[in-house]
N, C-alpha and C positions, 0 to 999 in steps of 0.2 A: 150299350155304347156309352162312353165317359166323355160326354165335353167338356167337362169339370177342368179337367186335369189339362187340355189345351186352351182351356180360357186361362187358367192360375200362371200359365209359362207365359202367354202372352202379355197378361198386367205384368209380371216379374220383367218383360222385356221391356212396357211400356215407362217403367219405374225407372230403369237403369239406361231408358233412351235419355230420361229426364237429364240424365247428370255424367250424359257421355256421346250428346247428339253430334260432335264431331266423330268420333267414329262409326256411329252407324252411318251419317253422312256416306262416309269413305267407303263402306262397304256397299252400299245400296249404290254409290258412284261406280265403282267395282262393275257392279254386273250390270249398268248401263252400258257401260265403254265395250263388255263382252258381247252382252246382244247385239248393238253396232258396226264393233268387228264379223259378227257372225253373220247378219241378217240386212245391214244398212240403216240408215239414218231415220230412215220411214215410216212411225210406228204405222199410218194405216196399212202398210204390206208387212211388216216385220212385227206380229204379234206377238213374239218374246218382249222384243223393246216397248212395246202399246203394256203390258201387266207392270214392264217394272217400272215405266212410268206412274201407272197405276199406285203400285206399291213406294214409291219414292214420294208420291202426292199426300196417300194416305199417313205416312213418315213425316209429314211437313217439310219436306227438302226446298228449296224456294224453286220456282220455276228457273230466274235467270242460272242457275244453278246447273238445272236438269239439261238447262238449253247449252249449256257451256261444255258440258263432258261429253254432248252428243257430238258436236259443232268436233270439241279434241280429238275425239273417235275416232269420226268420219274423215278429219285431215291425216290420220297417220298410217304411213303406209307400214310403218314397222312398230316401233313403242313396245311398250310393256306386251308382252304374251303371256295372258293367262289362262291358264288352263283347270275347268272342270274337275273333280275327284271326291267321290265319294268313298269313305270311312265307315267301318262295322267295324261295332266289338261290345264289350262288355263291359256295364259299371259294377258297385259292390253289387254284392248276392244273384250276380246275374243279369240286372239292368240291361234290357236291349238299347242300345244304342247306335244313333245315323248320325256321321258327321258329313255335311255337306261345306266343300272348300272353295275358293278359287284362286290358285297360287299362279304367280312366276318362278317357284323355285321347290318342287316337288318335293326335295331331299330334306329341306327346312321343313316344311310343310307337314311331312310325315313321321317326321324325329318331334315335333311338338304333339301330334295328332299322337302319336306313341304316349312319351312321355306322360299328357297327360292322364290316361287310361293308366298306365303302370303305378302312377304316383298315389292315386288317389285308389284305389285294393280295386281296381278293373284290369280290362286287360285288351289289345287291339285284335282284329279277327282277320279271317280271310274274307273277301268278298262273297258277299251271299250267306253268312253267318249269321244276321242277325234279320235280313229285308226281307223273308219269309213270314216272317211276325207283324211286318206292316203292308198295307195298300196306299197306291198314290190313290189322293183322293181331292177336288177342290176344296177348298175351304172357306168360306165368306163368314167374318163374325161382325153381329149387327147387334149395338147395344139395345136394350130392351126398351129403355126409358122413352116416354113417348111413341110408341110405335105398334100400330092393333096388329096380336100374332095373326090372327086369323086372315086377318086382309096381307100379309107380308107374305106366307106360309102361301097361301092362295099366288100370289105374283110369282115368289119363289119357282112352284112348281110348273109356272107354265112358261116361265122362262126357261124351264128344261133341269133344274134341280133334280137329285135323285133320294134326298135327304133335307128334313126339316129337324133340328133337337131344338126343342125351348127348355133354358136352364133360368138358373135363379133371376141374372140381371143382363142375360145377351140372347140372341136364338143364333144357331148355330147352321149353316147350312152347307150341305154337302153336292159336291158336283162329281160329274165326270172331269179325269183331268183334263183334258182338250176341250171341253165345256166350259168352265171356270171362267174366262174370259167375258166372252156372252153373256153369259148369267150374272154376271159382276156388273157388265155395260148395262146390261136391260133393267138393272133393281136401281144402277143409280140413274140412270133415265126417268125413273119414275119416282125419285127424289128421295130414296134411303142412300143413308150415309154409312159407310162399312169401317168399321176397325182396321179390318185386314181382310186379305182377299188373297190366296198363296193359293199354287198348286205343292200337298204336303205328304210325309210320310204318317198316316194313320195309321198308329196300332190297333190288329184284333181285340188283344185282351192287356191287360196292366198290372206290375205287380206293385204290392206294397213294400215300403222297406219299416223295419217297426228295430230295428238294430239302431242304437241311437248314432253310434259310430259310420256306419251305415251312409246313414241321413246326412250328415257331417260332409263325408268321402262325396257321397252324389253330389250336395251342393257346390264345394269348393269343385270338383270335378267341370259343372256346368260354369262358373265362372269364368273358368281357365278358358273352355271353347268360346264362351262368348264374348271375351276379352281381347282373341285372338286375330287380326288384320285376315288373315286369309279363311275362317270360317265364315260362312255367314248362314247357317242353319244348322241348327241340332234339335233331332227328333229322338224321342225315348217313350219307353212304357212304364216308367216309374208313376205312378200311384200317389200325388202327393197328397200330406194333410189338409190341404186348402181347401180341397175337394167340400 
């Protein structure tokens, strides 16, 4: 198993939060306002809106922040409808690819999700094309520094972890997706601090791309999605050098 390769996307995302925190803003605002519509104001009974709180914290969104798009939510009987959609296809040489969205406007939404698959030598699929090759799986990444694996590894699993990887400078820990939650509350109860904490699509296996063109096509390809307002996750088994 590669945690290499989900730790190198995640610095790449923490790089480019640096110098574009208003958009992730918007997007982690995104799927507060959704969980809310969906589930209510409440994170203790609406465990979607309790992670992406979670995940909004872990982001540094300010609290009066968090506290203001639930408060928007909760008041609107109509507003923005955004809907859910998930995206398979193909990057160069094959790259599996998950674009996960959340649009008011399908048509847009899917003519971009096109687009950029076509532009960059990929190509867009049918559903179920490419999510055979990954598992949902929790994901809590805990920097290494200062932190005994043994005693974390040890907490991890009896908070109900199904998965321990210790990599060069994080340990990596894997959950049931309906677990995540729990295991994310119960490690930082006992005072580790997470990167991030997602329920994600895991790839089996990863390929390499060694085509320099290739490499080029995938990167410019991943910019486009994570550039994009209504993306807010893109999953791949591309194999990077960073590893």
């Amino acid at each position: 198993m590669s945690g290499h390769s989900k730790w190198s996307t995640i610095k790449r995302k923490k790089e480019k939060t640096d110098g574009a925190r208003a958009k992730v803003f918007t997007k982690i605002g995104r799927e507060i306002g959704v969980a809310v519509k969906n589930g209510g104001p409440d994170p203790a009974v609406n465990t979607k809106l309790k992670d992406v709180i979670a995940k909004a914290k872990a982001n540094n969104v300010p609290n009066d922040n968090i506290e203001r798009i639930i408060k928007k939510a909760a008041g609107e009987a109509g507003g923005d409808n955004f809907e859910e959609i998930v995206y398979e296809g193909y990057g160069p040489s094959g790259i599996a690819v998950i674009v996960e969205t959340l649009t008011d406007n399908r048509n847009r939404t899917a003519g971009d999700v096109r687009h950029y698959f076509d532009k960059y030598g990929g190509n867009m699929g049918q559903s179920g094309c490419v999510s055979f090759m990954f598992s949902r799986q929790g994901v809590i990444i805990i920097e290494a520094e200062g932190v005994d694996e043994e005693k974390l590894m040890e907490d991890a699993l009896e908070a109900g972890a199904v998965d321990f990887i210790a990599e060069d400078d994080i340990f990596d820990i894997r959950t049931e997706p309906n677990d995540m939650g729990a295991v994310r509350d119960d490690l930082e109860a006992k005072g580790y601090k997470y990167v991030s904490a997602e329920v994600e699509y895991v790839p089996s296996t990863y390929t390499k791309l060694t085509n320099e063109d290739d490499i080029k096509n995938m990167t410019k390809m991943l910019d486009m999605f994570e550039d994009n307002d209504d993306v807010q996750n893109v999953y791949h088994n591309w194999e990077t050098d960073e590893e």
